[in-house]
C-alpha positions in Angstrom: -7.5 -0.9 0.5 -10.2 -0.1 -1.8 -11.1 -0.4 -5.6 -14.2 2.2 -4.6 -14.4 5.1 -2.3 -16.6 4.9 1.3 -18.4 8.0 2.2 -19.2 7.0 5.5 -18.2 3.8 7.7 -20.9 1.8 9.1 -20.8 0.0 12.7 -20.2 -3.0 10.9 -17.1 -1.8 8.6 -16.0 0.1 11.3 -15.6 -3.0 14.0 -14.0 -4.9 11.0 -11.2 -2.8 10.2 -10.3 -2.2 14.3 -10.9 -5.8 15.2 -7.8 -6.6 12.5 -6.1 -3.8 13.9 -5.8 -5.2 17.4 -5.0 -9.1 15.7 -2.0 -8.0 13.9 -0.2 -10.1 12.9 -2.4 -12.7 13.1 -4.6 -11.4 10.4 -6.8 -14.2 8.1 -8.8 -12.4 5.3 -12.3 -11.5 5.6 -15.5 -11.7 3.8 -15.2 -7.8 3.5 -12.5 -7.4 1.6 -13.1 -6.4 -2.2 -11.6 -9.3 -3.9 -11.8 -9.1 -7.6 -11.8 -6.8 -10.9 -9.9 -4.1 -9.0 -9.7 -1.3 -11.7 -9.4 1.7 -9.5 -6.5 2.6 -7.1 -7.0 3.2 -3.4 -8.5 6.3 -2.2 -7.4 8.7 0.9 -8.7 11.0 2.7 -9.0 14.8 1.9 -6.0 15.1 4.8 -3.8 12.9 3.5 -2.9 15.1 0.2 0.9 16.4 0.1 4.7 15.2 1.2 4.9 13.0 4.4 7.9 12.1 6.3 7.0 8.5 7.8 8.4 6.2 10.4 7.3 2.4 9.7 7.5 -0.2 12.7 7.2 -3.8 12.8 4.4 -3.9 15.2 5.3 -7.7 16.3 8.8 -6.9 16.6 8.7 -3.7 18.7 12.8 -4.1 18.9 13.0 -3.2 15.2 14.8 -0.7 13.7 12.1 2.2 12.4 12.1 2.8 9.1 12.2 6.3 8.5 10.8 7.2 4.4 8.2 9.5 2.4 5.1 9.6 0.7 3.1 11.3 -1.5 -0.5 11.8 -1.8 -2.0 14.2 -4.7 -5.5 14.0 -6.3 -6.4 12.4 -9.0 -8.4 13.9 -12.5 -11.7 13.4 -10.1 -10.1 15.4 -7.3 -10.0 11.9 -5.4 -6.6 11.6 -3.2 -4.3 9.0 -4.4 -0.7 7.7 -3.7 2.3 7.9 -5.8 2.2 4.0 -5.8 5.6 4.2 -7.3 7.8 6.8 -5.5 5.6 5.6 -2.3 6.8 2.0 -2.6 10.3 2.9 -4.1 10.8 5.1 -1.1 9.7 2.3 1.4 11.9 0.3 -0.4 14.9 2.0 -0.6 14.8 2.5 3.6 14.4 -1.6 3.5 17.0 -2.1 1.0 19.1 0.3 0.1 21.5 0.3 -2.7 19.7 -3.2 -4.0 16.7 -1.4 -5.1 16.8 0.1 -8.4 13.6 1.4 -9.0 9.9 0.9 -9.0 7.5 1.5 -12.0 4.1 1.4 -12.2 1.6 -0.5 -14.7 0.4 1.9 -16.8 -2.6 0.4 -17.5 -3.4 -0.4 -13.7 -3.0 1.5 -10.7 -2.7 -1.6 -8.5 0.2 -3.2 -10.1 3.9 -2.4 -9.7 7.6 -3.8 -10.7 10.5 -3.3 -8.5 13.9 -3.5 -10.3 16.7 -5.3 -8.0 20.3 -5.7 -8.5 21.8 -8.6 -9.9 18.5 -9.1 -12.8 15.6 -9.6 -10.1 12.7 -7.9 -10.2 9.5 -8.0 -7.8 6.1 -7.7 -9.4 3.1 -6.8 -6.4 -0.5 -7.2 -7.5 -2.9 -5.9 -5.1 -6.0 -8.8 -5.1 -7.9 -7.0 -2.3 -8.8 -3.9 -0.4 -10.9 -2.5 2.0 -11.1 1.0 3.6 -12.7 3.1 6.1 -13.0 6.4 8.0 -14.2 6.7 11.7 -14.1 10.1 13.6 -12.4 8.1 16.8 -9.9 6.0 15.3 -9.1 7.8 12.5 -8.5 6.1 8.7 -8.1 2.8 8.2 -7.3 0.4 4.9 -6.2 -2.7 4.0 -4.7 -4.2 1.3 -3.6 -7.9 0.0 -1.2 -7.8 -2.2 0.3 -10.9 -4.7 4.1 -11.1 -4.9 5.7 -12.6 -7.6 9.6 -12.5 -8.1 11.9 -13.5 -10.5 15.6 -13.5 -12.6 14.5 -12.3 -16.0 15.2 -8.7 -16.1 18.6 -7.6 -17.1 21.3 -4.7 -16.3 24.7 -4.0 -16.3 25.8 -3.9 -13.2 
């Protein structure tokens, strides 16, 4: 999902973004994607702004359970619609998890950079390293991001 906001999707960004919709899971990464000096956070359509309820599904898996969690859109100081990167992901997480989650922060320096606080000292850092995004009247908005996982047993607590 992007680093910079697309007025209008061409053909070509258009096919893109629907040919890795119908390939899921077997996704590889292409040319398009925005790769590097990701400064700005992703950016939403005018529609999304507000509370959702969601229902996430494991779309190779179609026996999964659904994941039933929220989200929250809002714009930003340039009226440009944003997530809540951190209550997004914390409520994601918390429907995956449950009580092992503590919480999720974000970087306060970049939007596309978040820690996840675990039980028993771990913590999950997530990097997004590329985005794409896109808008068509027939299929509706589309985005993709890549994100770097790192986790680890440095952080501390009491329980």
């Amino acid at each position: 999902m992007p680093g910079f906001a697309v007025e209008g999707l061409d053909q070509d960004q258009a096919m893109i973004l629907f040919h890795r919709q119908q390939t899921w899971p077997d996704w590889q990464l292409s040319g398009s994607i925005y790769r590097s000096g990701l400064r700005e956070d992703l950016f939403y359509p005018k529609w999304f702004e507000g509370f959702w309820e969601i229902e996430s599904r494991d779309l190779s898996d179609p026996e999964q359970l659904i994941l039933h969690h929220f989200g929250s859109f809002h714009p930003d100081l340039k009226h440009r619609i944003i997530g809540d990167r951190a209550f997004n992901v914390e409520s994601l997480a918390k429907a995956l998890l449950g009580e092992k989650l503590l919480k999720v922060v974000d970087d306060p320096i970049s939007p596309n950079r978040q820690l996840a606080f675990l039980k028993g000292g771990f913590f999950l850092e997530t990097t997004v390293i590329g985005r794409s995004q896109g808008e068509d009247p027939l299929r509706g908005f589309f985005a993709d991001e890549f994100i770097f996982a790192d986790h680890s047993l440095t952080f501390r607590n009491k329980d």
